[in-house]
N, C-alpha and C positions, 0 to 999 in steps of 0.2 A: 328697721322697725317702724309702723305705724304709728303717727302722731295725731291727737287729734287737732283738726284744722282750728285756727284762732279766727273769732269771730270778724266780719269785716265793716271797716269805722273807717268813715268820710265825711265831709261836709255835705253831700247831697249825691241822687243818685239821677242818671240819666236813662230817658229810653224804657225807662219803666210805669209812665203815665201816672208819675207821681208818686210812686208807691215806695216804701223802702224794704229791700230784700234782709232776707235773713241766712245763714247757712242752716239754721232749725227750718225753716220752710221750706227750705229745698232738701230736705232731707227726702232720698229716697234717688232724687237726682246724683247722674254723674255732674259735677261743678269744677270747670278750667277756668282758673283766675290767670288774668294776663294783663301781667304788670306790664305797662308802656305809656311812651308821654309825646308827643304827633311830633317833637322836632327830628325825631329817630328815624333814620333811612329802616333799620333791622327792626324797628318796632311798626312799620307800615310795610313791609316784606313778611312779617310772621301774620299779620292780619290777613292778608289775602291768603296765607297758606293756611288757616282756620276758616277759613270762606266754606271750602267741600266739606272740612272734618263738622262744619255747622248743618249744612243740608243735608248729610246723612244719616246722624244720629240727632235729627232735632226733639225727637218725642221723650230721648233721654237725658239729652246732655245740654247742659245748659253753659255758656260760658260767660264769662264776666270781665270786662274791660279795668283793671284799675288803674287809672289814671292818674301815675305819680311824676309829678313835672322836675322835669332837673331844670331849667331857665324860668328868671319869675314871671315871664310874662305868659309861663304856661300855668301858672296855678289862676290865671284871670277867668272869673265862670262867664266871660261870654265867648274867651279864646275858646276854650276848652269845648264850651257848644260845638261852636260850629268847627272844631277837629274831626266831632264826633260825625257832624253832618256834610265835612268837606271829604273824610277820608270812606266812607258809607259803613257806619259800624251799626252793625245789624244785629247788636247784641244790649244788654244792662250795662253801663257805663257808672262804675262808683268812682267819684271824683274825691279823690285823695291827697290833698295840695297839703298837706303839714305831712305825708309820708306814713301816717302811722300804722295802715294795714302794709303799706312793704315794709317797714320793721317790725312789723308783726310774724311777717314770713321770712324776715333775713334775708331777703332779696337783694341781689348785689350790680344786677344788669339788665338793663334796658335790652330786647325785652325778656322779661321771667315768665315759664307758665309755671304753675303749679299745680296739680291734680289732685281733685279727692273725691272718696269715692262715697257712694250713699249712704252710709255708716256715720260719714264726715269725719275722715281720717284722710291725710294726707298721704298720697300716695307714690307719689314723682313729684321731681321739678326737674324745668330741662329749661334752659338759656339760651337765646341766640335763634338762629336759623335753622332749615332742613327740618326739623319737627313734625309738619303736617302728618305722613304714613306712617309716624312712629305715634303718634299720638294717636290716630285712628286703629292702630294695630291696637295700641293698648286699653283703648275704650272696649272694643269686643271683647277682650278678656275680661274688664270687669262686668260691662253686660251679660258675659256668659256667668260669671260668680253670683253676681246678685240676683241674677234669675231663678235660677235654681235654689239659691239661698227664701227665695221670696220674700228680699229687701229692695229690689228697683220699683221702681214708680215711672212709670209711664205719663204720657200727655202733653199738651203745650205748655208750651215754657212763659215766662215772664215777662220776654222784649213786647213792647210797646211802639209804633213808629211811630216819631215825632210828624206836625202836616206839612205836608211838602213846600219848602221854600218857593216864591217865583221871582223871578227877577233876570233880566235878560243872558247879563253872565253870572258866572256861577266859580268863585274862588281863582278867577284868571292869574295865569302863571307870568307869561313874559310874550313882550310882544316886539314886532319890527317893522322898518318903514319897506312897504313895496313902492319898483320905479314909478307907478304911476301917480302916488300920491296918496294911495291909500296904507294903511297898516293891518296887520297882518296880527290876531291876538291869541293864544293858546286857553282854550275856556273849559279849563283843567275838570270842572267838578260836573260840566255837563258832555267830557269827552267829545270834543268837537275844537276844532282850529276854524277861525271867524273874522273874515277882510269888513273892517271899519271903516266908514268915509274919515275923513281930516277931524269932522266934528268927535271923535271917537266913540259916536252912539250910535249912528245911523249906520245897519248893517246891508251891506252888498251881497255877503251871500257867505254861506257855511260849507262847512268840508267835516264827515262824518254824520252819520245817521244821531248817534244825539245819546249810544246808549252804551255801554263797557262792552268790550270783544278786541279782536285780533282778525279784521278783514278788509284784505285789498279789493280796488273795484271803484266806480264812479264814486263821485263826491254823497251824494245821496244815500249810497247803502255802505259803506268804506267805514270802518269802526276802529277808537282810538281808544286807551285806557288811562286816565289822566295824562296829557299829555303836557310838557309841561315848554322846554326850548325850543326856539326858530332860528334858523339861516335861511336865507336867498342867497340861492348858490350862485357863483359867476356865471351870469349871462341873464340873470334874473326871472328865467320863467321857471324856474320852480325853485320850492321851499324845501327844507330838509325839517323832519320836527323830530325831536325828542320824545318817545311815545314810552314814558316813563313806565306804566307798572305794567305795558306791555314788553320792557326790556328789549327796545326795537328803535331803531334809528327807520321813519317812513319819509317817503319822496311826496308832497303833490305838484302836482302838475300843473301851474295858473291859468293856462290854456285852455285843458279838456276838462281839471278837477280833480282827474284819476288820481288815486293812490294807491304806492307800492311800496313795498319793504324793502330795505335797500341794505338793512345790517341787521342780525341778530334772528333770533329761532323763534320767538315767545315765550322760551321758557329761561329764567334765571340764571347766569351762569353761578356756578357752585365750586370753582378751581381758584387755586390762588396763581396769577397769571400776573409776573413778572416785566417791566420796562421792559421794551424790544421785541416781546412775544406777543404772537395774537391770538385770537380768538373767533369764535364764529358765534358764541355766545355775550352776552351782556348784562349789567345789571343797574338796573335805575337808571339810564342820564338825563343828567336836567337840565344840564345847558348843551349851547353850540358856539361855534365863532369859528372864522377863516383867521389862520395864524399860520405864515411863513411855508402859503402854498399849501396848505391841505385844511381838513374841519377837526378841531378837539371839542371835542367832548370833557365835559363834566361828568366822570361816574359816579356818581352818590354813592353806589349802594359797595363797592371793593374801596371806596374812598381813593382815586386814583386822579388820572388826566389820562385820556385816549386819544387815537388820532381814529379820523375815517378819508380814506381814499376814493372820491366818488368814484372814479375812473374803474378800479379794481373790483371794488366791494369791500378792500380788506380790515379790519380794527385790528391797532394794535396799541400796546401798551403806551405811556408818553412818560409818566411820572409816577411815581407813589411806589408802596413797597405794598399795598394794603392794609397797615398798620394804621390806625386811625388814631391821631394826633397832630405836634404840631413840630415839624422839624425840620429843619431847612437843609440845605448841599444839593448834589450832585441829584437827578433826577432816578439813578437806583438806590438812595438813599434818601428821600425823605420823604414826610408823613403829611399826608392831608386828611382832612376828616369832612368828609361830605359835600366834596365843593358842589354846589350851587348855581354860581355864576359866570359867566368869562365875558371880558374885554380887551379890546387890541390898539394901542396909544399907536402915536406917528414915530415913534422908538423903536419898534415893532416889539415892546414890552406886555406880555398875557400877564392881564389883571384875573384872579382870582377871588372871588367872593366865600371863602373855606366857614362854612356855614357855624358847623360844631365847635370848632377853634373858639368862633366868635372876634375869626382875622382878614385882614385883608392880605391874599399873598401875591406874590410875581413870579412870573417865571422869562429868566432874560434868556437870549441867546447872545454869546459870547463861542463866536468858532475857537478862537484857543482855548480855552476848555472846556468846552462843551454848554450844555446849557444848566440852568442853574435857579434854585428856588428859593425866593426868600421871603420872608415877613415883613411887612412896611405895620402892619397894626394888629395888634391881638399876643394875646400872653397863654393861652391855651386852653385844654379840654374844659377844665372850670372855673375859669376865669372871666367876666363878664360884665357890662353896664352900658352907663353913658356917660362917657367924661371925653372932654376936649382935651387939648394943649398937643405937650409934645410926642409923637406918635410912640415912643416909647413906655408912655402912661397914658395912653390913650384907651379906651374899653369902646365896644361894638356888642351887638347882641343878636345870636342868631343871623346874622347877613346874607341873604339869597340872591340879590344883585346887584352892577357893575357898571357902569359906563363909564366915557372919557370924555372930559369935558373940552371946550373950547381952548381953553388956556392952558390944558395939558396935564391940568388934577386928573384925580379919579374920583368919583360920585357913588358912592356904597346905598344900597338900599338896605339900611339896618331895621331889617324885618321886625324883630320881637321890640325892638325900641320905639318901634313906629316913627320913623325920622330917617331923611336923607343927609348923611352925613359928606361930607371932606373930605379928604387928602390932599396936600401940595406937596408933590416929590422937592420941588427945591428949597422947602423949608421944613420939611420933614411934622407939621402938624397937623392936627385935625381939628375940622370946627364942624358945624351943624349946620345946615341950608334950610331945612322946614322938622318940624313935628307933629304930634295929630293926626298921622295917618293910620289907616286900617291895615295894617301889615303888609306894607309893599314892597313888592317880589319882584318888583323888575325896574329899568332905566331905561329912558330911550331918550336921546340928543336929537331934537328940533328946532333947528335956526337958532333964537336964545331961547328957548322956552323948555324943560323936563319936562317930556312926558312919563308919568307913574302913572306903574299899574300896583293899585291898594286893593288888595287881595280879598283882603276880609269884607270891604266895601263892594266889591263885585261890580268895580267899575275902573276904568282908567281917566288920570286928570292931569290937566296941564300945570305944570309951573313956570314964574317965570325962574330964570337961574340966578336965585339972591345973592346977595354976600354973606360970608357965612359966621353964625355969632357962635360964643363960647358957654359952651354946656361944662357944667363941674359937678355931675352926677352922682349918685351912689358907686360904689365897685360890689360884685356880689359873687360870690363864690356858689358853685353846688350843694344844698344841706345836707345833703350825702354825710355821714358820721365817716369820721375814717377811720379805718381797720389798724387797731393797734398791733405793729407786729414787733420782734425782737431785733437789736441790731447783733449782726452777725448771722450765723450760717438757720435758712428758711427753708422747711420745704415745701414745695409749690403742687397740690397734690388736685389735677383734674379726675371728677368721677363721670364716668360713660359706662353705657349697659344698651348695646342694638337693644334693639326692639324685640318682641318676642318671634320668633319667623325669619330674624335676618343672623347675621354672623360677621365679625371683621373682614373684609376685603383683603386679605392678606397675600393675594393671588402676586403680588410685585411689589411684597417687602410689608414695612409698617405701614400701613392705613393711617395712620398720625402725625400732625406737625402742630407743636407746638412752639411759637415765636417769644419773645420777653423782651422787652425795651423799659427804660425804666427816664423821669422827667422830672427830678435834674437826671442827665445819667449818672452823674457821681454815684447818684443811691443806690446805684447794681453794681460790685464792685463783680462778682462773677455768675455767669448764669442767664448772660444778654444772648440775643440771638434765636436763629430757629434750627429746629433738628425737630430728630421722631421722639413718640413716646407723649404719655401724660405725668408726668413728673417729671419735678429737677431740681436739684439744689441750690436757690440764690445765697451770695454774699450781701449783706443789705450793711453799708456802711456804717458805722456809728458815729460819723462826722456830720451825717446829714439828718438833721430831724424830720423832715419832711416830706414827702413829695407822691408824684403818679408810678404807680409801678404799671405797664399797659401788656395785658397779657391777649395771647391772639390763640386760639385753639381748633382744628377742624380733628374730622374722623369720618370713615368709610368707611360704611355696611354693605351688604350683598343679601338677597334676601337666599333662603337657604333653599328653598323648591325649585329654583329657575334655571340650573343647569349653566351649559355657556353662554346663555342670554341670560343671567340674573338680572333684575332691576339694581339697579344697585344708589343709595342717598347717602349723602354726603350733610355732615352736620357741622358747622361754625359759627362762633362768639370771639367778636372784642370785649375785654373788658381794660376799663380803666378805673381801678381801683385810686382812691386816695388814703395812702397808707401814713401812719403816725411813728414813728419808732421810739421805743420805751423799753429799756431792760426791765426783763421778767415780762414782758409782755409772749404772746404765742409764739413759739416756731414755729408754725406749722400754717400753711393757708391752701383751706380746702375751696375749690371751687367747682358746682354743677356744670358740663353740659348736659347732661341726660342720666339722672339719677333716681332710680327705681328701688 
C-alpha cells in the first residue's frame, strides 16, 4: 500500500543556492531520497550507481541527498560541506544531523533510497547496493503512469552547483616517500596522483589528466577515479595506486609516466568472495603495503584484506568473511569493517586502520597456526570518541591511517577526531601526539619528523614526533534508537521484489544468501551463520539485554528478455542493527532490500 511521503526537516539544505525544497514543490516530480552519511564505503558506491540513473531521467527525476551522520563528527556543517564537494554530489543535499527525516522514513541502513512518486506517495524503498537498473527500471514505469495520468511535470530540477574550489590539492588521500627524495601524494578529489619536492608543495609533475574515467596511457591523458593508496614496488621505479572508485589496482611507471591496470575490470565486484579465493573483480581499495612477500590491500568496499601478486596479476582473498564488524581469530573468521589503512612494524606485524570499528587491528603471522587477527584498540560498530589510557578503554574515531613509529608504536591517523594518536604495544596504552587537524587520512615516517596528510585542509604538514599527552574525552555511541525486539524465538523477515523485467536467477539453485552474526554473540543463541533464503528464525537470549545483531543479505536477478546472455544484477546490504530486548516487545524484524 501507498503511503504518503512525510515532509522533509533539517537543519539547512545544500546545493540548492539557498533555497529550501519542499516535497509540495516538487510535486509532479519523481523524488529519490537517499539516506547516507560520507564515512559509508556502500553509501559512496550507491552514489556513483545514481550518477547514470541522474543523467537520464534528469527532466524528471529529482533526487535528494539526506545526510544522516552516524559519527559526530559527521553532523559538523563544514564536514558535511565539503563531503558534499569531496564526493561530487551533483544533487539537493538536506543536512539531517538530529536524524529526524530518517525516523521519519524508518530507515535502518546506510544507505536507504526511498521513492516517491508525483502524487508524493511513497512508493519503494530498497537498501544497500546493486540498485542503480532496478531503480531506473522503476522510474519508467512511473514515468509511463504519470504521463498518461497527466500528473508528471517535466523540466529542471533544483540542484544549484556550489563555485568551484581552487586550491592545488584537493581532499588528498595518502602519500609515500619515493627513492629520490621526493613523495609521491594521491589528490583524491582532483583524480590525479602528484610527486612533491621535500618542501611538500612544490610540484614536480602529475600522473592523470585531472578529470574521473577509467584510462591507461601517458601520464597526461591516463585517468584515475579518486584514487586514494600508494606502494613503490620493490625495485622502486614504479608505483602501485589504489584507484578506488575505479575498483582498479593501476601500475605508473616513474620513468615514462605510463599508466596501466594491473588488477580489476572497472566494474565492482558484486560476489561474496571467501579467504583463499580470488577474483578478477574488486571493490574500493584504499590502502597498499608489502607484507611478508606480496602487496595487501585494504578492501573497503567487501570489508576484507586482499593480497596482489605483481608477478601474476592474480587477487585473492587475505582475511575477512565480508561481514562488517569487529571480530577477531582465525583469518576465515573475522570481521573488519572498512579497513582504510595498512602498516608493516619490524615484527613483520600488519597494522590495520579498520575505519567503521573505529579500531586499530593486527594481523600476526604465526606459522603454527596460521595467521591471526586481533584488536589492539576499538570496541566496535558504534562505539566511539577520544579517550586515552589503557588500550582496553581506549575510543578512536573514524581511523583511515597507520604508520610505525621509530620506537616500535603505531601512529593512527584518528580521522574524525582530527588528532594523531598512539599505541605502545609494550604497554598496551594510548595517548595523543597532536590535535587540530583537518581530517588526516594518512602517516608517513621521516627521519623524526610525521608527515600528515590533513585531508580537509588540502595540504600535507610536517610534525615533529611529540611525546604523547592524555586525552579523557567523551565516549559516544550511534543515536540510532535501537529496535526493541522480544527475547526468545524472532523472525528475521527480508523483503525483495526484481524489478519490473527481471526475475530470480534461479538457473543454479536459490539466488539468496543470507548471513547472521550477532555482538555479543551470546545474543543469538540460534540462527547464526549463512545459508539460502530471506527468512530465519533467531533465538535472541534473554540473559542479554543488549547488543548488534549484524545481518548481511545479497540476491540475483536475471532480466527476463536476454535469453542465455541475460544481464543479470546482483543486490546487497549489511545491516547492523542495535537491538534492545524487552518482553512483549515484537517478534518479528522486517527488513527492506528492495521493497515495492
Amino acid at each position: 500500500m501507498r503511503v504518503r511521503a512525510p515532509e522533509l526537516r533539517g537543519r539547512r539544505w545544500l546545493n540548492t543556492g539557498g533555497a529550501s525544497l519542499s516535497l509540495a514543490g516538487l510535486r509532479g516530480r519523481i523524488v529519490v531520497l537517499d539516506f547516507w552519511t560520507f564515512c559509508c564505503v556502500n553509501c559512496l558506491h550507491a552514489l556513483d550507481e545514481l550518477r547514470p540513473v541522474e543523467e537520464e531521467f534528469g527532466d524528471v527525476l529529482v533526487i535528494i541527498g539526506v545526510h544522516s551522520p552516524k559519527f559526530v563528527h559527521e553532523a559538523d556543517p563544514a564536514a558535511v560541506e565539503a563531503a558534499v564537494e569531496r564526493y561530487g554530489v551533483a544533487h539537493p543535499v538536506l543536512d539531517d544531523p538530529e536524524l529526524v527525516t530518517w525516523d521519519a522514513y524508518a530507515a535502518r541502513a546506510w544507505p536507504t533510497l526511498a521513492v516517491i512518486d508525483p502524487a508524493g506517495q511513497v512508493v519503494a524503498r530498497m537498501a544497500g547496493e546493486g540498485h542503480g537498473p532496478g531503480l531506473a527500471s522503476l522510474v519508467r514505469e512511473l514515468v509511463a503512469e504519470h504521463e498518461a495520468a497527466g500528473t508528471l511535470r517535466r523540466g529542471d530540477g533544483p540542484y544549484v552547483a556550489p563555485p568551484a574550489p581552487e586550491t592545488a590539492l584537493r581532499f588528498p588521500g595518502k602519500v609515500v616517500a619515493l627513492p629520490g627524495g621526493t613523495f609521491l601524494v594521491s589528490d583524491t578529489a582532483h583524480h590525479q596522483v602528484v610527486e612533491l619536492e621535500a618542501d611538500l608543495v612544490t610540484e614536480r609533475r602529475r600522473f592523470g589528466a585531472g578529470s574521473r574515467g577509467f584510462v591507461d596511457g601517458p601520464a597526461d591523458t591516463a585517468r584515475f577515479s579518486e584514487p586514494q593508496g600508494l606502494l613503490v614496488l620493490p625495485g622502486g621505479t614504479e608505483v602501485l595506486v589504489a584507484d578506488t572508485v575505479n575498483h582498479a589496482l593501476r601500475a605508473v611507471d616513474l620513468t615514462t609516466g605510463a599508466v596501466a591496470t594491473v588488477a580489476g575490470t572497472g566494474s565492482q565486484l558484486r560476489e561474496r568472495v571467501l579467504p583463499g579465493a580470488a577474483s578478477a573483480e574488486l571493490s574500493s581499495p584504499w590502502d597498499l603495503v608489502w607484507w611478508d612477500g606480496r602487496v595487501v590491500v585494504a578492501m573497503a568496499g567487501p570489508h576484507q584484506l586482499w593480497s596482489f601478486d605483481p608477478a601474476s596479476g592474480e587477487t585473492t582473498v587475505l582475511a575477512g568473511t565480508t561481514n562488517e564488524g569487529l571480530r577477531d581469530g582465525p583469518p576465515d573468521e573475522a570481521f573488519f569493517a572498512q579497513p582504510s589503512g595498512l602498516a608493516v612494524d619490524d615484527e613483520n606485524t600488519l597494522w590495520v586502520a579498520d575505519s567503521e570499528t573505529s579500531a586499530l587491528r593486527r594481523v600476526q603471522r604465526a606459522p603454527a597456526v596460521g595467521a591471526e587477527v586481533g584488536t589492539a584498540v576499538g570496541q566496535g560498530l558504534f562505539e566511539f570518541g577520544h579517550r586515552d589510557g589503557p588500550a582496553a578503554e581506549a575510543l578512536l574515531q573514524h581511523p583511515l591511517g597507520v604508520a610505525v613509529l621509530p620506537d616500535g608504536s603505531v601512529a593512527v591517523a584518528d580521522t574524525y577526531n582530527g588528532a594523531v594518536r598512539r599505541f605502545d604495544p609494550s604497554t598496551t596504552t594510548v595517548s595523543t601526539l597532536a590535535e587540530g587537524l583537518a581530517e588526516p587520512s594518512d602517516l608517513l615516517v621521516d627521519g623524526d619528523e610525521l608527515i600528515v596528510v590533513e585531508s580537509a585542509a588540502h595540504r600535507l604538514v610536517r610534525l615533529p614526533i611529540p611525546a604523547g599527552a592524555q586525552v579523557d574525552g567523551a565516549a559516544h555511541t550511534v543515536r540510532r534508537a535501537p529496535t526493541d525486539l522480544s527475547p526468545g524465538a524472532v523472525e528475521l523477515r527480508i523483503a525483495f521484489a526484481p524489478p519490473a523485467g527481471q526475475h530470480l536467477d534461479d538457473r543454479f539453485g536459490d539466488p539468496t544468501s543470507l548471513t547472521v552474526a550477532a555482538s555479543p554473540p551470546e545474543l543469538l543463541v540460534e540462527g547464526a551463520g549463512t545459508a539460502t533464503g530471506l527468512t530465519r528464525t533467531l533465538h535472541l537470549s534473554p540473559g542479554v539485554t543488549d547488543g548488534v545483531l549484524q545481518v548481511s543479505v545479497a540476491a540475483a536477478s536475471c532480466d527476463d528478455d536476454g535469453g542465455t546472455f541475460a544481464a543479470c544484477h546482483r543486490y546487497q546490504q549489511d545491516w547492523g542493527i542495535p537491538v534492545r530486548l524487552a518482553p512483549g516487545a515484537d517478534a518479528v524484524l522486517d527488513l527492506d532490500l528492495r521493497a515495492v
